[in-house]
C-alpha positions as CSV (number, residue, x, y, z in Angstrom):
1,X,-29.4,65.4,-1.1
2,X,-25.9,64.3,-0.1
3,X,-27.3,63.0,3.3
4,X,-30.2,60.6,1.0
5,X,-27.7,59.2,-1.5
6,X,-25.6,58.5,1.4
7,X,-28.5,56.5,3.0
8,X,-31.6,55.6,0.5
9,X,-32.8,52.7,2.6
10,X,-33.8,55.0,5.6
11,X,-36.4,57.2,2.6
12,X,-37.4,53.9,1.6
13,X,-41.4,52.8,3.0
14,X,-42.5,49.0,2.5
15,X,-45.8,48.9,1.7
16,X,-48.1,48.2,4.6
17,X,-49.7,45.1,2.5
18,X,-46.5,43.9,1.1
19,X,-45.2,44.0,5.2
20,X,-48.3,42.1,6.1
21,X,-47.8,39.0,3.6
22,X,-43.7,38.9,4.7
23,X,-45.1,38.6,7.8
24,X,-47.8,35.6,6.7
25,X,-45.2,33.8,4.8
26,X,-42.7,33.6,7.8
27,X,-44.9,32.3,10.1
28,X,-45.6,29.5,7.7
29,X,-42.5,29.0,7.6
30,X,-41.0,30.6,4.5
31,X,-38.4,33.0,4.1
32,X,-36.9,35.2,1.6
33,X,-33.7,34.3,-0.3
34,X,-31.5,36.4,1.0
35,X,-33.0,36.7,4.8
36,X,-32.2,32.7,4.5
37,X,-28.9,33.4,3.3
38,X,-28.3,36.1,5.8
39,X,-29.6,34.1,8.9
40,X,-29.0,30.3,7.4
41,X,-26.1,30.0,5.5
42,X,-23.3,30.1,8.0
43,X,-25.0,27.4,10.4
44,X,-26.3,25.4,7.3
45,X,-23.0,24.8,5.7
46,X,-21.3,24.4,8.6
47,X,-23.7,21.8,9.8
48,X,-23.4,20.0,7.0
49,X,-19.4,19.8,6.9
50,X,-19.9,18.4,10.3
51,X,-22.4,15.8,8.9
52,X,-20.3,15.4,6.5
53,X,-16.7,14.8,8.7
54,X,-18.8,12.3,11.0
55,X,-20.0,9.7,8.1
56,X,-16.6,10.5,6.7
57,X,-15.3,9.2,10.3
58,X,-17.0,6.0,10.1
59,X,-15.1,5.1,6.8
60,X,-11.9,6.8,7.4
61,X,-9.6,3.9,9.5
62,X,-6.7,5.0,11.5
63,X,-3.5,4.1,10.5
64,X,-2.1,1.2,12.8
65,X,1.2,2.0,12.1
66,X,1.3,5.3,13.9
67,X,2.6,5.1,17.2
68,X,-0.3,5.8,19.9
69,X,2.4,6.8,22.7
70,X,5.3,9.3,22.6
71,X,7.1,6.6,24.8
72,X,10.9,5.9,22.9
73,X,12.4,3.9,25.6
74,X,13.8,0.7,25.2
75,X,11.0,-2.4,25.3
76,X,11.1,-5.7,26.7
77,X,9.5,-6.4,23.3
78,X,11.7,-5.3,19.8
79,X,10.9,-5.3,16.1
80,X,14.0,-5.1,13.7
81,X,14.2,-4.3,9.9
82,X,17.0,-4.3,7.9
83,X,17.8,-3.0,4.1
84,X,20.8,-3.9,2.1
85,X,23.0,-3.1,-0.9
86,X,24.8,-5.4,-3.5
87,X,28.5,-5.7,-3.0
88,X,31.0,-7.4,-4.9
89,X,30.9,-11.1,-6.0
90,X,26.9,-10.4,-6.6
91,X,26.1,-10.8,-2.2
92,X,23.9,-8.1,-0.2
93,X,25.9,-6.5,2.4
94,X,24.0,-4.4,5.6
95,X,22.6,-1.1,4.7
96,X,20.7,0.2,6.8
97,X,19.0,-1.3,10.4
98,X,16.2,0.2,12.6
99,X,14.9,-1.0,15.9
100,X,11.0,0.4,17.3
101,X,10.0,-0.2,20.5
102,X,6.7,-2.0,21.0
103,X,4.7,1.4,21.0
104,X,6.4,1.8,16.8
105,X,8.6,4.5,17.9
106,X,12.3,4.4,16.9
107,X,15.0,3.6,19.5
108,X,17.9,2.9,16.7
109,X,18.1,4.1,13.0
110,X,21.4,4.0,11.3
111,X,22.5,4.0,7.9
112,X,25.6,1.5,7.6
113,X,29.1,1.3,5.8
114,X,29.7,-2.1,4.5
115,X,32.9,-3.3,4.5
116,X,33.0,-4.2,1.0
117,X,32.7,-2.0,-1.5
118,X,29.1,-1.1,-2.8
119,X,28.1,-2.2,-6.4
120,X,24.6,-1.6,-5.9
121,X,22.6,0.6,-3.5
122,X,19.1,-1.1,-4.7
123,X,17.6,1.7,-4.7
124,X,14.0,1.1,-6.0
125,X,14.0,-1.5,-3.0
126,X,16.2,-0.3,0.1
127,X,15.1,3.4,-0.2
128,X,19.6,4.0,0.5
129,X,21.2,6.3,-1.7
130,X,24.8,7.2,-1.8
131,X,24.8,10.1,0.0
132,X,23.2,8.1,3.0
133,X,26.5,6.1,3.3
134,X,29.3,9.2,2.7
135,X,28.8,9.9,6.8
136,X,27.1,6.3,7.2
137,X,28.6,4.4,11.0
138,X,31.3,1.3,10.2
139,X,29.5,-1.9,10.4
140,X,31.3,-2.9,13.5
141,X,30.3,-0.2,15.3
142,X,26.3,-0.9,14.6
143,X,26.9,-4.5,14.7
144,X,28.0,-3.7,18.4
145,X,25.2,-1.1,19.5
146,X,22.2,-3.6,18.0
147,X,23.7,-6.5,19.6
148,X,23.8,-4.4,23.4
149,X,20.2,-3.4,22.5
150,X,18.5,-6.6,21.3
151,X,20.6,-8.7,24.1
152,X,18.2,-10.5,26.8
153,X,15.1,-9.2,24.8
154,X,11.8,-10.6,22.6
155,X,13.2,-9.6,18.8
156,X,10.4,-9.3,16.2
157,X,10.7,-9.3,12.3
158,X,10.1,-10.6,9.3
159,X,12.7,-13.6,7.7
160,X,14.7,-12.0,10.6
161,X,17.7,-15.2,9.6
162,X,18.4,-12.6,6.6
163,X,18.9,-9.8,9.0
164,X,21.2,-11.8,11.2
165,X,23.6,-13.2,8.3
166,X,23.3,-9.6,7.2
167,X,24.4,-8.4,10.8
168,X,26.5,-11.5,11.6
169,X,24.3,-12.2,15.0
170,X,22.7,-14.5,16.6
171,X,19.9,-14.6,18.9
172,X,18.5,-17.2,21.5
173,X,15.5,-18.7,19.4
174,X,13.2,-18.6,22.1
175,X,13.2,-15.0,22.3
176,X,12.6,-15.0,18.0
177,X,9.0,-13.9,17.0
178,X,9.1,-13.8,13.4
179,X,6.2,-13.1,11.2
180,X,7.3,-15.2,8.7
181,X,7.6,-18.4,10.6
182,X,4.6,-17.9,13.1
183,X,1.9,-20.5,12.5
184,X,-1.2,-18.6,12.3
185,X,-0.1,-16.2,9.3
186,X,1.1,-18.9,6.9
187,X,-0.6,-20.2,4.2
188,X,-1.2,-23.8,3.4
189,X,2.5,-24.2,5.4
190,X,3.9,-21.2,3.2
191,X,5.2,-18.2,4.6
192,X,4.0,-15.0,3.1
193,X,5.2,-12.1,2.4
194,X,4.8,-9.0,5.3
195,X,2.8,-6.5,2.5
196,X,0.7,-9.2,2.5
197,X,0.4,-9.8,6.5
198,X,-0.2,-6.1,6.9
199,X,-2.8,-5.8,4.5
200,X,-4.8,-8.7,5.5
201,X,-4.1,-8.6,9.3
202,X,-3.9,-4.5,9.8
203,X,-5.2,-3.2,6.2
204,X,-2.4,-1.1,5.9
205,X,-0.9,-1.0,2.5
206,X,3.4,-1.0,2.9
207,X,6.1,-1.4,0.4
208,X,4.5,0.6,-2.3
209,X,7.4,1.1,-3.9
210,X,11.1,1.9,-2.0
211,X,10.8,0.2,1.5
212,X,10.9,2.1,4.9
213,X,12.5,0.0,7.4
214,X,10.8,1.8,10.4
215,X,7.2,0.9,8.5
216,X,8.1,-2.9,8.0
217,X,9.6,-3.1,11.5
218,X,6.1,-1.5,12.9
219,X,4.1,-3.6,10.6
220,X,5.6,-6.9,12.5
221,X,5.5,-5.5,15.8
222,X,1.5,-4.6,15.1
223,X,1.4,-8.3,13.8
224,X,3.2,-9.6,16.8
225,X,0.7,-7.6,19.3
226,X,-2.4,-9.3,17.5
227,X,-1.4,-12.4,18.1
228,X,0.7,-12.2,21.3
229,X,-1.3,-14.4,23.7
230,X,-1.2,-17.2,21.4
231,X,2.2,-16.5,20.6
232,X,3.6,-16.4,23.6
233,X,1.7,-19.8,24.9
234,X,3.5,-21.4,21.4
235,X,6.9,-20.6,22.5
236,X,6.5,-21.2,26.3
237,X,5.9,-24.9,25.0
238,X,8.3,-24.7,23.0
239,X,11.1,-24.0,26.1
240,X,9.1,-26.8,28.3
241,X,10.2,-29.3,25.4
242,X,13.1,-28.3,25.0
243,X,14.2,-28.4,28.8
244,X,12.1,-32.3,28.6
245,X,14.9,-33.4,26.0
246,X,17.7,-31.9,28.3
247,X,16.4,-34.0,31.3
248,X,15.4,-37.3,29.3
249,X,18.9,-39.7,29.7
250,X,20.1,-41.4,26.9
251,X,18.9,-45.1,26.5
252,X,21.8,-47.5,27.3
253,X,22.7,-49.3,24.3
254,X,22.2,-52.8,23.9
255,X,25.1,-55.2,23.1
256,X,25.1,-57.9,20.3
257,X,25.3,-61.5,20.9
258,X,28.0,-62.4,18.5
259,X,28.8,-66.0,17.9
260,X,32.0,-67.8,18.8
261,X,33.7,-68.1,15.3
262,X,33.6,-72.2,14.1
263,X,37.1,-74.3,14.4
């Protein structure tokens, strides 16, 4: 008795006529419930999460911002973005500066000490707190190391003059791409603002809120990359009229006729 509680499907006999019409109704092609959910199931839901993740695929974008190498040596090609804080007598003083290389990976990230003392960390804009300055580099010291790096190379950024009064550089404007001076992203002669550019140019979304500096700076290096041929042909003319100014001599001015003054 123990042995048949223990296994009642063995003592159980399908009827002969019942077996025959199973039989019928899977070679039409049907199936009980749970022989379908025993034999279909796993494949059916799987195949349709795969249907699923490939018209999912076709909507889903990849984010252009990402780098697509591993590469974090230093470019002939460099986008810079800078943050700052309010000092005294209401000015903005350097906060924080970050350098990508032309891949979007980060060769220099550094929060920064102004020299001043800081009224206002700007939060809700520069992302900087005051914990990020307590062990934050002396401005001179950064001021140095982004000067070595961006020395003899294409800088990219956007309204970089703010970054350079901020860092108290200057750089060689032939070797200045900046997204907010480049002729094929502004508006009716307007420059626009880089949220703007990404989301138009890449349709990426940036600035939502505190700024990264590493985003912005590999939003205008993406920028720069799309338009780089033409870019590049702009500024080449722009050195071949520069040097035609250099070579062109002065005209020779003319002396005036004056009059012998009347007795």
């Amino acid at each position: 008795m123990a042995g048949q509680l223990k296994n009642p499907k063995k003592q159980f006999q399908l009827n002969p006529n019942w077996a025959q019409l199973r039989e019928q109704l899977k070679s039409n092609g049907f199936k009980k419930p749970s022989e379908a959910s025993e034999t279909e199931t796993p494949n059916s839901i799987l195949g349709k999460r795969k249907n699923r993740s490939s018209d999912d695929s076709g909507d889903a974008r990849p984010n252009p911002l990402i780098p697509t190498s591993s590469d974090s040596s230093v470019t002939d090609v460099i986008a810079m973005d800078c943050e700052m804080v309010g000092v005294s007598s209401n000015k903005s003083a350097l906060g924080r500066v970050t350098l990508v290389n032309k891949w979007g990976n980060v060769i220099y990230d550094e929060f920064v000490r102004p020299v001043e003392r800081v009224v206002d960390f700007r939060t809700n804009i520069s992302g900087i707190r005051p914990q990020h300055l307590k062990k934050a580099k002396d401005f001179r010291i950064v001021q140095k190391e982004v000067a070595e790096l961006i020395k003899g190379r294409i800088l990219v950024g956007h309204a970089l003059r703010n970054d350079f009064k901020a860092l108290l550089l200057n750089h060689p404007k032939q070797d200045i791409r900046d997204t907010s001076e480049f002729q094929h992203f502004l508006r009716e002669g307007r420059s626009r603002a880089l949220r703007h550019l990404a989301t138009e140019v890449l349709g990426v979304e940036i600035q939502n809120g505190e700024h990264c500096p590493i985003e912005d700076a590999r939003a205008a290096m993406m920028l720069y990359l799309k338009r780089r041929k033409e870019w590049e042909k702009s500024a080449k003319d722009f050195v071949r009229l520069k040097e035609k100014q250099k070579k062109r001599k002065p005209k020779k001015k003319t002396g005036v006729l004056r009059r012998p003054a009347s007795e």
